[in-house]
N, C-alpha and C positions, 0 to 999 in steps of 0.2 A: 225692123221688129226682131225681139232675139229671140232665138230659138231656145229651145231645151238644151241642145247640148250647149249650148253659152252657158246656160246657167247656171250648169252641171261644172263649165270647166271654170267660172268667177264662185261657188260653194267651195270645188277643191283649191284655187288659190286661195280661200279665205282659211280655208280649216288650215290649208299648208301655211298661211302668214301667223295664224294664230298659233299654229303649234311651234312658230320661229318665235314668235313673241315671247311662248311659253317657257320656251330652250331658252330664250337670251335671259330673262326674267329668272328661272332659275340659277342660270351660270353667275349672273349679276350677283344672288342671294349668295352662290357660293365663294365666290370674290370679293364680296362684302367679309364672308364669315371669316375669309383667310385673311384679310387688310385686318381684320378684329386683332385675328389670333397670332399673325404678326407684329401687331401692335402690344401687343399683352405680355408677347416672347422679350421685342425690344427694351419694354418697363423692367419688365423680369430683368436681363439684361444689365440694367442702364442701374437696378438697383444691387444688382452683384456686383456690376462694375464697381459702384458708390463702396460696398462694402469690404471690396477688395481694397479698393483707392485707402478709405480710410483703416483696413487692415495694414496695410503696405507703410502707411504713414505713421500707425502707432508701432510695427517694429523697428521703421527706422528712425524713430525719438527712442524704444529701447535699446536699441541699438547703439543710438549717441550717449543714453546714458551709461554704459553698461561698458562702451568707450571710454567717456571719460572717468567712469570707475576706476577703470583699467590703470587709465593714465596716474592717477590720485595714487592707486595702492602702489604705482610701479614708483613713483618719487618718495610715497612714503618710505618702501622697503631699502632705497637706495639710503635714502635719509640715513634709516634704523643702523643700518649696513657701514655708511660711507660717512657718515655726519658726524654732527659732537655728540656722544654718548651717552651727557650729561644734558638735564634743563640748566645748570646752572656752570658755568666754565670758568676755571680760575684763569687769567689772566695771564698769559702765555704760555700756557697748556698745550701742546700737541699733541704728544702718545708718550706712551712706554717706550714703545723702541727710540723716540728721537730725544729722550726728556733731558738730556747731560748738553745737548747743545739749547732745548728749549730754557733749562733752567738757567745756563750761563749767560751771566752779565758781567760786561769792560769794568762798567761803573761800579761794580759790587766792591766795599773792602773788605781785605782780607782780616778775619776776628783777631780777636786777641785771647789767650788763653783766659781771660776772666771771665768772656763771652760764653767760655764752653764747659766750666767748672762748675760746681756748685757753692754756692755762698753758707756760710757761717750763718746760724741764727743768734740775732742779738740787735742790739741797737746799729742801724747806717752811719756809717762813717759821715762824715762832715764833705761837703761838697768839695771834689778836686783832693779829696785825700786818695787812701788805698783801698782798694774795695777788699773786704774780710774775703778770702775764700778758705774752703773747708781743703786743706792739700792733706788732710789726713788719711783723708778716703781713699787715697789712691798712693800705692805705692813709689815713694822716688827714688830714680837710680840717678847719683852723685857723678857725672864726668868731667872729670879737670883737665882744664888746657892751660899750660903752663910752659915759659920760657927754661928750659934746661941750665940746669947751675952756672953750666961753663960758660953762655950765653949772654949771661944777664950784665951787659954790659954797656955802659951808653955808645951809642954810633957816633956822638959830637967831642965827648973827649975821654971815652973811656976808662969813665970812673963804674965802680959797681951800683946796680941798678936797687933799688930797694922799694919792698912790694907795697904799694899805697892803695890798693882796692880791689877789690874781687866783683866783676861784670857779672852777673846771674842772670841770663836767658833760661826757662822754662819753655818745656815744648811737649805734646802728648805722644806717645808712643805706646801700640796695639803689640800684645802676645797673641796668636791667634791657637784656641781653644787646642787644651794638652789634657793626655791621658795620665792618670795618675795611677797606682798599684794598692789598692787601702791592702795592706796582710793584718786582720784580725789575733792577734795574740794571745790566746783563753786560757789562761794559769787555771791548773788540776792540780786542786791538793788532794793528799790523803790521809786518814789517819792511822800510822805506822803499829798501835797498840791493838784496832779493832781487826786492820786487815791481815797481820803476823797471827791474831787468835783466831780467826777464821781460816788461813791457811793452817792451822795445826788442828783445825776438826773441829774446835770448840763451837757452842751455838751464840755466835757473835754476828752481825752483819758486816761485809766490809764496806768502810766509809769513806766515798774520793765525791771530793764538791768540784764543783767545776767554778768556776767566775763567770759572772751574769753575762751576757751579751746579747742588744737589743735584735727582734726579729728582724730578718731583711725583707723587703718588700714581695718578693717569691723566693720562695723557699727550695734552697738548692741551686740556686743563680747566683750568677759574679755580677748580678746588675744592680749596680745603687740606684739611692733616688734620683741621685744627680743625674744618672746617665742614661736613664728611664725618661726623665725630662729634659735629658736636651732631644732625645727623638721624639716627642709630643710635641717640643717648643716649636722644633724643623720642620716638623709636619702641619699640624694646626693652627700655628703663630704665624708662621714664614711663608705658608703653603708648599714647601718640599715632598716631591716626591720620595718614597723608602729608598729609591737605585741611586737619587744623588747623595743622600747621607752616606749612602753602602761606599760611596766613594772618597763620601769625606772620610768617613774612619778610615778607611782605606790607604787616605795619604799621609793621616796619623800613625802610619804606620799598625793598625789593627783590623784584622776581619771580623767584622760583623755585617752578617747578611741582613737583609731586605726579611729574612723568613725569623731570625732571629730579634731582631725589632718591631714585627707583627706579633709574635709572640707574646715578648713585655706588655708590649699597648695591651693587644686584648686581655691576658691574665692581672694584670692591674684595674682593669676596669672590672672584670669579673671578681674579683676578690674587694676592691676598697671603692670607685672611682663611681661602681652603680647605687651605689649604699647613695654617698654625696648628692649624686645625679637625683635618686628617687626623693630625698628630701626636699632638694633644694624644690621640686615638685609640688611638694605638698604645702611650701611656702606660697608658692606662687597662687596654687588654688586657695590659700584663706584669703588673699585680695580681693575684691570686688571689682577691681578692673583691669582688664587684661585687654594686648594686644596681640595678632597671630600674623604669620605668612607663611609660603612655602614656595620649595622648590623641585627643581629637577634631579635626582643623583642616579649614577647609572652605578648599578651591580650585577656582576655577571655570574657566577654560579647561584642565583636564583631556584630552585629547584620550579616553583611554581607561575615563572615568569618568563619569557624570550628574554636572553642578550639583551636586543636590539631596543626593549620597551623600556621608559624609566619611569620608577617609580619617585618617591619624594622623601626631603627631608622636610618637617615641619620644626615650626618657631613659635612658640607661645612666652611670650614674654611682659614683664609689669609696667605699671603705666608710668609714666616719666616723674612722677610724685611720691612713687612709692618704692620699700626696697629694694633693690634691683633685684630682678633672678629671671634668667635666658633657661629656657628648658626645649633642647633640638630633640626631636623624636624624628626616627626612622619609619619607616612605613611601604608597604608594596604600593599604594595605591592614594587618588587623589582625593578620593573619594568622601560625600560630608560624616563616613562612617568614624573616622578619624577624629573629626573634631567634635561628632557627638560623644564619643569615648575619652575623651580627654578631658571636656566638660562636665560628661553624667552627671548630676546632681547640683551641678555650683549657679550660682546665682551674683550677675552681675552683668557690665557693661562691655561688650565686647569691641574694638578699633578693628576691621581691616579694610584690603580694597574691597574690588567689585565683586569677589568672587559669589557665584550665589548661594552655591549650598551654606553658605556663615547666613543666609540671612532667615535659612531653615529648619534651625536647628530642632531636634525635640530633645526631651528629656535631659532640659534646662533651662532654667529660667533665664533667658540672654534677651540683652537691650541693646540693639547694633548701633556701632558709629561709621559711616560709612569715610574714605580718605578723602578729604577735599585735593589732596595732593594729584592722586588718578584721576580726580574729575576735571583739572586743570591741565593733564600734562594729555588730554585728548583733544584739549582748543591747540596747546602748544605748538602740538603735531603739522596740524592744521597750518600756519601761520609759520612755524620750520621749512614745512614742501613748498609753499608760495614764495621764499625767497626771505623771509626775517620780516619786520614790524610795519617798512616804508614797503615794501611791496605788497604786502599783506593787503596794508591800510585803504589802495588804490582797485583792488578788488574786490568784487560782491559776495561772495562767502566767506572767503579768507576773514575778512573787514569783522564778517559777525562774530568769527571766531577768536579774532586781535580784540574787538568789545569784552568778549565773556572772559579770554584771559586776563584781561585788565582787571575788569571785575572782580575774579577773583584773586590777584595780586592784592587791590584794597583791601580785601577780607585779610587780610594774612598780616598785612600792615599796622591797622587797627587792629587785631589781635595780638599781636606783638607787642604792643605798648602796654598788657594786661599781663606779664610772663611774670611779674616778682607781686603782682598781688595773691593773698590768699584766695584761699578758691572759693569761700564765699563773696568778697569783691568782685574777684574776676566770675562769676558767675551773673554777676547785677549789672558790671560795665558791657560785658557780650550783648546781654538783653537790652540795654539801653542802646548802646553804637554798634553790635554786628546785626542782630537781629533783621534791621531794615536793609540793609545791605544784602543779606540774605534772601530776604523776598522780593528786595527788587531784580534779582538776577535772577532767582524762578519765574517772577513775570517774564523777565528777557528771555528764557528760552522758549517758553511756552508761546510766546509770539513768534522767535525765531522761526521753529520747528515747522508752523503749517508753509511755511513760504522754501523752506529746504527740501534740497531734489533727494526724492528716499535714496535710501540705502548708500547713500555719498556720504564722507568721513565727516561731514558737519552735521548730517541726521543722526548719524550712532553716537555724536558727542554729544549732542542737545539731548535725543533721547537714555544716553548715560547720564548724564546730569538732573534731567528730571526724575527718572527710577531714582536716584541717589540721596537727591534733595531732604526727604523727611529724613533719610538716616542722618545725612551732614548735620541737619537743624539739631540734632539729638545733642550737641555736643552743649548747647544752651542752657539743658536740663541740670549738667556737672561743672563746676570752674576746677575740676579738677584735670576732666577730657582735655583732648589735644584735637587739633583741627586734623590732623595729617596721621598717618600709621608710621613714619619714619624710624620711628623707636627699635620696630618690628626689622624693616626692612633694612635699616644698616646693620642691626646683629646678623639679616637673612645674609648681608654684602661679607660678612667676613668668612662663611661658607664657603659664599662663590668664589670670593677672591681663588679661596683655596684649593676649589674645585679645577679652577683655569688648570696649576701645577697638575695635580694628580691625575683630574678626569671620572676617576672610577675607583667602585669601593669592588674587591675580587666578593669576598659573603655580604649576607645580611649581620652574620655576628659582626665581622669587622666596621661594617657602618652601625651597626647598634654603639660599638664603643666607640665610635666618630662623634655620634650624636653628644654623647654621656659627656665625653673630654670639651667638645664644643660649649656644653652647658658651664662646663667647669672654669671654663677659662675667661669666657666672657662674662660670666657671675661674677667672678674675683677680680678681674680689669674693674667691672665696671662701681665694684666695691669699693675699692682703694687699693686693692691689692695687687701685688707684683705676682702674678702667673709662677717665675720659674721659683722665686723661695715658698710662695703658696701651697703648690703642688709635690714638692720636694720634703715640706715638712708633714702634709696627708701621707704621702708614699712612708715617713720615717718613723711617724706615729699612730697611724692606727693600726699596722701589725703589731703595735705593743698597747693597744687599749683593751686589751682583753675582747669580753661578750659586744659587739658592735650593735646595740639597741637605738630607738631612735632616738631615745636622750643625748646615750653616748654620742653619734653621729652627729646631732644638731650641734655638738660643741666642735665641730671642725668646719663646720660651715662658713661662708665669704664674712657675714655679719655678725659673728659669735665674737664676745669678749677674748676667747680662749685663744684666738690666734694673736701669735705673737706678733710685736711690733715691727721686727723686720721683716714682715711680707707685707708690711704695708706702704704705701708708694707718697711722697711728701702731697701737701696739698695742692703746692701748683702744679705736680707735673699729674695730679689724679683727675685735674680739671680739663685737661690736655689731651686724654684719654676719654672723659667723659663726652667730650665735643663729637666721637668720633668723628670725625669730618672724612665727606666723601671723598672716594678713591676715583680715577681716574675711569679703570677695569670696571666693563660693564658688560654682563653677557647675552650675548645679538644671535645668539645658536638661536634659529628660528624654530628648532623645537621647545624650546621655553613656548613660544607662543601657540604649539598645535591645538590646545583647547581653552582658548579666550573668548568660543563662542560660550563661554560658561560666565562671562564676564555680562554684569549690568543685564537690563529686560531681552528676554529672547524678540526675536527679529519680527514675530509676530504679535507678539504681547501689546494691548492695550493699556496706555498708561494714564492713572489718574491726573488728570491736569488744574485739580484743584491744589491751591496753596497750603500748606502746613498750618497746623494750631497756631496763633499767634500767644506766644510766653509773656508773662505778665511778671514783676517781679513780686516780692513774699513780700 
């Protein structure tokens, strides 16, 4: 039987198991709450990790792109750098420095002087006759080679020789450029009865005439026209720098400085040269279509500019249909202030590239045509760095960008065969056969585009090409338009050429008359007109046209009646000029390209991806 204290000590083992029960059951709850909030740490965790994982994963895809970016810009620049400097490459072209062995051929024959004379105009000779040439043109010196009297003997029996025929070989032969002395002569008469009565006190006038003689072109200077224009011809035409003329006169035995030839130019321009320049201006604004470009020109006494910054020379020039006139303006800056000022008020159709301020102009009424030429020569690039057309072809971007060139090759083709209709023809065949062509290549990028890796050389050409597109289509509207700004951009090429020599304008005055002479020369080239009797007969007669009004002036212009026939250049060889066909010289100064992010939709820009009005014809 149990007692009390049994029961006392089976109560305190119970309370003591119950209060273990209680402790473990607690500890349990709390090892529960920890297994939770361990669990909850390792999600947390498991979902950082996740998002780290997939952080890590999209920098290192931007990464590979941003890589192969890398790669793309590093062949393109090499390309820009290292490659043909042309889209289009004449056929055994190398460079400038190597062009004497690039041009020589075994197989070439050597001409014949008829090859290299000018022909007679008149009816052609009869096949296998003599070809007419004009030997009047050119001066001939007579040299006789003849057997001496005492000589003329036969070698076989010594009887005297008697002369049955005279051999004539023709050969050309260069004087190279002489100084000549002009002394002016001015006979002063007088009248002996008025000036004898006015030396004796009487109130007579004395009266001494002088004999006329024409203004010279600055007044007070030994500088004719001629020799005024061979340093514009050196400079502008040739692209010579002033120090190597300083040395050709030099070996012509005359000093004339570099400061003394800066002189002529700018007072020439300032007295006759801006008059021409401003006209030729106001011709170009009565057009209705015009095309523009610009470039880089460095001037260094700037007061309001760094050295080291370049401002621009711009090119507003007429459309290939209409009378020529090149108008270069100087400018500190790139800015669309420029071309709204040169505009103000005019109304018409304007051609350039990508640039955007042309596509914003105000205050004027401007209809853009945007270059098919820039929108093609950004697939070119493309399909250049890949290695040419068969490596192109075999890869996945390249391949889209060898499609879109092709493409637009076609366009260029079929518009080619519309070049000698009028431009209402050629306005009805574009519509009928470019048209489609056209839209079907705006479909192709706009397909291309979602499937191209951003910001890669095939995204910023698709997305140039689509920004572009409605201006390109614009050209449908005129069969006057031209698909390309070429026009613009080879007169921008005779600059550059020039700029290679020179470099740098020292003022803004002196590139102000850079500009003015640029206009002049390439207006008259591309008139018919021979530059150095052009300008040599401006320099001779408008110091003697009196009041220089805009009448007056308009009759010295490239297209005025008034200019005589000998500045004018024959018709074939005006058509040979007109071609200008590209130069080899192309400038890779990668500061031409520091603000190209001005080129085509900014990088963020939303672009309509809808097609163009479809043109219907009248």
């Amino acid at each position: 039987m149990q007692t009390t204290t049994d029961l006392e000590a089976m109560r305190e083992l119970l309370e003591s198991m119950q209060g273990q029960i209680a402790s473990l059951v607690s500890q349990n709850d709390t090892l529960a709450k920890q297994v939770s909030d361990l669990s909850e740490d390792l999600r947390a965790q498991a979902a950082e990790s996740d998002k780290v994982i997939a952080s890590l994963k999209a920098e290192l895809a931007e990464a590979k792109l941003k890589e192969a970016s890398l790669v793309e810009e590093i062949k393109f620049w090499n390309m820009r750098f290292y490659g043909s400097k042309s889209e289009k490459v004449a056929p055994g072209q190398i460079s400038q420095f190597n062009e004497m062995e690039a041009a020589f051929d075994e197989e070439h024959p050597e001409p014949s002087i008829e090859d290299a004379l000018p022909k007679r105009k008149g009816k052609p000779h009869r096949r296998g006759g003599k070809v007419n040439i004009d030997y009047d043109r050119f001066k001939t010196i007579v040299i006789e080679h003849d057997i001496p009297e005492g000589e003329r003997a036969c070698p076989e029996c010594g009887c005297v020789l008697r002369e049955m025929n005279v051999e004539v070989t023709k050969r050309l032969k260069i004087v190279p450029a002489q100084i000549y002395v002009e002394e002016h002569r001015r006979h002063v008469y007088r009248c002996a009865d008025c000036c004898g009565a006015n030396a004796r006190g009487e109130e007579r006038k004395s009266v001494i005439v002088r004999a006329p003689q024409p203004k010279p072109p600055i007044p007070g200077s030994f500088a004719t026209p001629s020799l005024i224009f061979y340093v514009i011809n050196g400079k502008y035409s040739l692209g010579l720098p002033l120090y190597r003329m300083e040395a050709e006169f030099r070996s012509m035995r005359a000093e004339i400085s570099r400061q003394d030839m800066a002189s002529w130019v700018i007072n020439v321009h300032v007295r006759w040269l801006s008059k021409v320049h401003s006209r030729i201006k106001a011709e170009l604004l009565s057009h209705d279509l015009m095309h523009a470009d610009e470039t880089t020109v460095q001037v260094l006494k700037e007061p309001t500019r760094k050295p080291t910054r370049k401002p621009r020379m711009w090119l507003f020039c007429s459309a290939k249909r209409d009378t020529p006139a090149y108008v270069y303006e100087y400018h500190e800056t790139r800015g669309k202030s420029v071309a709204e000022g040169f505009l103000r008020g005019w109304k018409g159709t304007l051609t350039t590239d990508g640039y955007r301020p042309y596509f914003n102009l105000q205050e004027a009424d401007v209809t853009n045509t945007a270059c098919l030429v820039h929108v093609r020569r950004k697939f070119a690039e493309i399909v250049k760095v890949a290695g040419g057309d068969a490596k192109a072809a075999k890869s996945l971007y390249p391949s889209v960008a060898l499609d879109a060139r092709r493409m637009i090759d076609e366009m260029f083709k079929v518009d080619k065969a519309f070049d000698k209709l009028d431009a209402r023809e050629r306005k009805a065949k574009r519509i009928e056969e470019l048209q489609p062509l056209m839209r079907d290549f705006y479909a192709f990028c706009v397909r291309s585009a979602e499937v191209a890796t951003p910001r890669s050389k095939l995204d910023k050409a698709l997305r140039y090409a689509i920004w572009s597109w409605p201006y390109v289509m614009n050209v449908l509207d005129d069969g006057r338009l031209e698909l390309d700004n070429n026009i613009a951009e080879r007169g921008m090429k005779v600059f550059v050429i020039g700029r290679k020599a020179w470099l740098f304008s020292d003022t803004p005055r002196g590139a102000e008359a850079s500009a003015a002479i640029y206009s002049i020369v390439t207006t008259a080239k591309m008139n018919g007109l021979e530059p150095r009797a052009y300008i040599e007969w401006l320099l001779t007669e408008m110091p003697n046209a009196g009041e220089l009004t805009d009448e007056v002036v308009d009759g010295f212009l490239p297209w005025s009646d008034k200019v005589p026939q000998e500045c004018k250049l024959k018709p074939e060889v005006w058509e040979k000029v007109r071609e200008m066909r590209d130069e080899p010289i192309l400038n890779v100064d990668p500061a031409v390209f520091e603000d190209e992010v001005e080129y085509g939709p900014a990088e963020d820009e939303v672009l309509t991806l809808e097609l163009p009005p479809e043109r219907t014809q009248e």
